[in-house]
N, C-alpha and C positions, 0 to 999 in steps of 0.2 A: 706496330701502331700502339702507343699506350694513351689512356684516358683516363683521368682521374687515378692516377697510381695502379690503375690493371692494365697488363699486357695481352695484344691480342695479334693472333697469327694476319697476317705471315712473318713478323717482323722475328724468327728465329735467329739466334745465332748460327752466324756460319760455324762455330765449332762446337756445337751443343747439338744430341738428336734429341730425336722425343719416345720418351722412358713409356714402350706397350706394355710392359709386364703387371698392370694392375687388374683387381679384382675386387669385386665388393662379398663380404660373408652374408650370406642368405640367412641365416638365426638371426643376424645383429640388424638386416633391414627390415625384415617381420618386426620386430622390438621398435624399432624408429615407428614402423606404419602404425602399430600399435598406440603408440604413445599419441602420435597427433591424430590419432581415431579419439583416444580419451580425453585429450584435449578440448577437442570439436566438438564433443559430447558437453563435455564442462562448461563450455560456453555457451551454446544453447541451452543449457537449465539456466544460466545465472542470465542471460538475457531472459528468461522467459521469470523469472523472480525481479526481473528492474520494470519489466513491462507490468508488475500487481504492487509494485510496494509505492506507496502513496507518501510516503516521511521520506524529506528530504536527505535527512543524514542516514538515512540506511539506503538510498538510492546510491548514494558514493561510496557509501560502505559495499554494495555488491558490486559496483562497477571497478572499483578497484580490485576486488575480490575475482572477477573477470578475464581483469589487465592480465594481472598476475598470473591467473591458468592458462591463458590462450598465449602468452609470451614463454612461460616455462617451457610448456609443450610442445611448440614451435622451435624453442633454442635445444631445449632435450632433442628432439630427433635430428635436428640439423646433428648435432653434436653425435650422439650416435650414431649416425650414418659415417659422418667423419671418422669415428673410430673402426667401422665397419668395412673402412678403404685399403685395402690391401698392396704396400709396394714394395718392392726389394730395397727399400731405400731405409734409414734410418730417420723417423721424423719424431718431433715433438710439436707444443702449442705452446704460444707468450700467452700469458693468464691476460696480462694489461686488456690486448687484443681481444681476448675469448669473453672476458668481463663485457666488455664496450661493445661485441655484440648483441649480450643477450640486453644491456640498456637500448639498442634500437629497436631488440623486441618489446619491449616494455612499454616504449613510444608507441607501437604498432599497435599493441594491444590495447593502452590509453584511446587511441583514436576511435579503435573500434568500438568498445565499451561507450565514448561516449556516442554513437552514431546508433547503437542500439540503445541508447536513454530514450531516444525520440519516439512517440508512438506510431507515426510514418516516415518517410522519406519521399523526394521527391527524387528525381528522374538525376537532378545536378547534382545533390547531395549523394546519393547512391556512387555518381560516377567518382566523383569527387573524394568521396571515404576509402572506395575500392581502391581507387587509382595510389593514394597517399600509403592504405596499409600495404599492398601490393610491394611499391617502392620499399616500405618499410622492411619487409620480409626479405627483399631480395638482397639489402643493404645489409641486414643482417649475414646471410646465406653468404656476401663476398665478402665481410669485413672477417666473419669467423672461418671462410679459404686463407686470408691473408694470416693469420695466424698461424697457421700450418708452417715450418719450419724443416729444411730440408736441404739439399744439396742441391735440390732439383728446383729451376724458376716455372712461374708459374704463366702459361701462357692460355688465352680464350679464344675457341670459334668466336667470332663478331654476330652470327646467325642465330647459333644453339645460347648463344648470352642473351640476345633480345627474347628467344621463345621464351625463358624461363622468368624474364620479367613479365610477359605476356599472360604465364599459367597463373603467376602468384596474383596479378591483379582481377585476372580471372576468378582463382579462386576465390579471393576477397568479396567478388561482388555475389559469387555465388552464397556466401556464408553470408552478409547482409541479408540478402534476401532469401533466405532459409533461413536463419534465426528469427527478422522479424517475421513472418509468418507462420513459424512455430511457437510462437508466444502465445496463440491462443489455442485452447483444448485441452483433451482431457482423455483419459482411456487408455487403454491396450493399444487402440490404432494410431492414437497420437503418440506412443511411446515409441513403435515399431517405426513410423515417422523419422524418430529423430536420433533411432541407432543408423536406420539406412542412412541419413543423412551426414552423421559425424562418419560412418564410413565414405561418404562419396568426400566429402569435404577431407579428410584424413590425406586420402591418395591426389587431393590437390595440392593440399601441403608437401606432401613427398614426394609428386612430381617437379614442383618449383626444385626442388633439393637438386633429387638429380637431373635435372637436364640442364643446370649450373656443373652438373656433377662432368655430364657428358659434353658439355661445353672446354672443359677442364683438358689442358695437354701438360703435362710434365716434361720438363727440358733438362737434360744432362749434361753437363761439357764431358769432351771424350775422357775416356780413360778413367769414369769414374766407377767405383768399385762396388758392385752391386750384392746384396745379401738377403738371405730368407728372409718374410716378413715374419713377423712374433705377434701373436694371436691373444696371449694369454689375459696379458693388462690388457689390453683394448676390452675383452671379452667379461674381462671381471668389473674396469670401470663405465663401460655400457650398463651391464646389468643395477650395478652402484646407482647410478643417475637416474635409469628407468625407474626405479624402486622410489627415491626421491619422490621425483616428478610425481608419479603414480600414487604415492599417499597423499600429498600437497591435494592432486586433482580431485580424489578418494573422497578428502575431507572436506573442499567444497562443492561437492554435487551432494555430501552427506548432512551439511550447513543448509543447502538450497530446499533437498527434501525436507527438512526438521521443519524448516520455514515454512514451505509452503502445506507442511500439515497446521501448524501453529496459525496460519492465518487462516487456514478452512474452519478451524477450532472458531477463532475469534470470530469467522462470518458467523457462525452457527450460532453464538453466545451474543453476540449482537441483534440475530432475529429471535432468539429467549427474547432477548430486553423487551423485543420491541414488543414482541405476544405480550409480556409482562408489563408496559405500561400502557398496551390497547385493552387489556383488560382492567386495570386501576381505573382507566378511565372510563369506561363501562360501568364499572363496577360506582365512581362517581356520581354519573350519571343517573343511573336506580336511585341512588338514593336519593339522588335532586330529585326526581320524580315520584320517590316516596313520601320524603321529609320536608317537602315545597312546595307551593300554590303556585301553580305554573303562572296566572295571571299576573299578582305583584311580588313572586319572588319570595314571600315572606313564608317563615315554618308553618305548614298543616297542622292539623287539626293529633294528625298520630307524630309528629315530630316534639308537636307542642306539649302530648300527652307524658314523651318520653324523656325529653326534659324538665318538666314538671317535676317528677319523680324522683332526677336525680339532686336538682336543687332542695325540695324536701328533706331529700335524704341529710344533705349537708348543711342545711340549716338547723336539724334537728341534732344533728352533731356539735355544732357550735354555738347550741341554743340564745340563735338567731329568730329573724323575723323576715316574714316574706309574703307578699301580697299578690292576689290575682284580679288584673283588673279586667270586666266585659265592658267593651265597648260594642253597642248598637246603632249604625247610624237613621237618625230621626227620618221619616217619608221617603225611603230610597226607591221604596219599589214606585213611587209617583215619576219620579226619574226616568226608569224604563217605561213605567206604561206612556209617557210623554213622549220623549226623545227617542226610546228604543236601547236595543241591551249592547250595544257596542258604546253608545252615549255613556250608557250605567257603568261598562268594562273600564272606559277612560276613569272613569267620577272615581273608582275604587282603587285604580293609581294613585290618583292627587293622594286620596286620601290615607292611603296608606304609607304615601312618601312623607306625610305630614306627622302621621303618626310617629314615625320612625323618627324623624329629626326632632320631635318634641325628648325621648326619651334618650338615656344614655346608653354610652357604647355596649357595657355588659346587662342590660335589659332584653328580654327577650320577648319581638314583638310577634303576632301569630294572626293569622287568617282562617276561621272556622268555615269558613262558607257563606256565600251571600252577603249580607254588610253588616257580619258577626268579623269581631277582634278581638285579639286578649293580649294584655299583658303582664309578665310576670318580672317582680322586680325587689330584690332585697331588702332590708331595710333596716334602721336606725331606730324610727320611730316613724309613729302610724302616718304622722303630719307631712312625711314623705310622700308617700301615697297623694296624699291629700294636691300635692301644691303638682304634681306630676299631671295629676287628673285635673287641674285646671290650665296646665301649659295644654294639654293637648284640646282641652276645648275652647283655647283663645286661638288655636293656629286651627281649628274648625271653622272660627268666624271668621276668617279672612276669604274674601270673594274667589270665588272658582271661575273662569270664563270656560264653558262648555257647549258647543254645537252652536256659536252663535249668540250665547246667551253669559249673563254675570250671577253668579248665583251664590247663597250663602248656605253651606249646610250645619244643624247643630247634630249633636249626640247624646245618649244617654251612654251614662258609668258609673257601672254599679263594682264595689270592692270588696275584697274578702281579704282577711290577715290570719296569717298564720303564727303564733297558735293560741289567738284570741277567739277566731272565728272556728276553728276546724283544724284536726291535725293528719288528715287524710287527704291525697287527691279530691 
């Protein structure tokens, strides 16, 4: 019976037996198990670095980085194991062949990588992933049997061929669902986690292998001339491959830690920042509540003093001129004792919003307390002052509506120039 280019019993030749004399070397399949334990490993770290890294192009950056260790590691032990087959027969491998499996590993691994992008699965998706890398693996596993080259054809139990599709998809769904689940945590107990698991996951891998392996008969037409197997190349280019594979895998579980110290870093330096602008803006805050009249906003009385001081400072340098004007607004407290001090609180809005649009931008308007004001403001000549002080007490005379009522307030302003009047605060 042949299917898709494999042959499977019973359909022997009548004149061909079936070649018992094989053996598999015990060092070279510890080496195979080993390797897809490392593998297994490598792929649950770079899954569990695709499940924290939030930028796109480094998400494809590990997932490819993924493909890559879980398809090596996979095609390395296949391979090794193959080399670790012992028969009196004289064999080699077509590269073409041996190439074009490990690209179906590649695929296999693509698949997976992208099914561990996702931060769940669903029940379809699961089967769905499993079922495809599964095939993938096993497609692999008989494309790189058919490479094998030899006197001897190659013949399949029909039985021990489906279990080994059966392990591989198995084991597939078991790695899904241990990798995403190993994505989260932290510790000694989540490391010890995901040794035990790239070993159980390892021996799934290397079950699929051989129970293709064991599915395997070798057929001889009679009369063909059997000889010791040779040990040595197999042994030398097993170890060759493992060594490969094993730095490959080395380097990105050695990439995955770097990273995932590098992004603990950046969490850390990120809650710096933020400590460091919850306190800028604290620290804001104080001073609005030093250097502000909480009611209309405008600088205090110690903000005002402290500005004061520094434009002196710099007027006297550039022997300048610079005025302080007080304004008093006329009968305020009739105001509250009338209407009440929430009435008065509005009235010292208006009137400070008035005051402000009367003057310009670099003038500096202040609030002493009560329905005391001051302004300080540079100047040219004194007639500055002058025309300032009567914008602000024409935009006084413009009616207020307050509690019901249309009301006009005036002011008194009184001036000071510096350094006409005084050369000190």
């Amino acid at each position: 019976m042949d299917w898709l280019g494999l042959h499977f019993l019973p359909s022997v030749p009548a004149d061909g037996r079936m070649l018992l004399e094989c053996s598999h070397n015990p060092l070279l399949i510890l080496l195979a198990y080993l390797v897809a334990c490392a593998a297994s490993f490598a792929t649950l770290d770079i899954a569990e670095r695709i499940g924290h890294v939030d930028n796109f192009n480094a998400r494809i950056r590990w997932r490819a980085l993924g493909a890559l260790c879980l398809a090596v590691g996979i095609w390395a032990m296949h391979f090794i194991s193959m080399l670790s087959f012992q028969t009196p027969l004289e064999m080699h491998y077509e590269l073409p062949i041996t190439i074009a499996s490990l690209a179906i590993a590649l695929i296999a691994g693509m698949v997976a990588m992208e099914a561990l992008s996702h931060p769940q699965l669903s029940l379809a998706q699961y089967l769905f992933a499993s079922v495809f890398i599964g095939l993938g693996i096993t497609a692999m596993h008989y494309v790189g049997m058919s490479a094998m080259r030899s006197s001897a054809l190659q013949f399949y139990e029909p039985v021990r061929f489906v279990a080994s599709i059966v392990i591989a998809i198995a084991s597939s769904l078991a790695a899904l669902v241990l990798a995403i689940h190993l994505r989260q945590g932290s510790g000694v107990f989540h490391q010890l986690l995901k040794y035990g698991a790239s070993l159980v996951l390892g021996a799934g891998i290397v079950s699929t292998h051989f129970m293709g392996m064991w599915a395997l008969h070798l057929i001889v037409p009679a009369g063909t001339q059997l000889q010791p197997p040779a040990m040595e190349n197999s042994l030398q280019l097993s170890l060759t491959i493992a060594l490969i594979v094993l730095l490959i895998i080395a380097g990105s579980v050695s990439a995955a830690l770097a990273d995932k110290k590098l992004q603990a870093k950046e969490r850390d330096l990120n809650r710096v920042n933020a400590l460091l602008s919850q306190l800028d803006q604290a620290r804001v805050s104080l001073q609005q509540v030093a250097h502000y009249d909480a009611l209309t906003n405008l600088i205090n009385r110690r903000g005002f003093n402290q500005i004061f001081a520094e434009r002196l400072m710099e007027q006297k340098l550039a022997e300048g001129m610079l005025a302080v004007m007080f304004l008093d607004i006329d009968h305020f407290k009739r105001i509250n004792d009338s209407l009440g001090h929430d009435a008065g609180d509005e009235l010292l809005k208006v009137i400070a919003e008035r005051i402000r649009s009367a003057t310009r931008s670099n003038d500096v308007v202040a609030r002493f307390g009560g329905d005391e004001f001051c302004i300080l403001i540079a100047l040219n000549s004194t007639n500055e002052a002058l025309h300032l002080a009567q914008r602000v007490m024409q935009k006084m005379k413009e009616p207020i509506a307050l509690s019901g009522r249309r009301m006009v307030m005036t002011t008194s302003i009184g001036i000071s120039v510096y350094p006409e009047d005084g050369e000190t605060s």
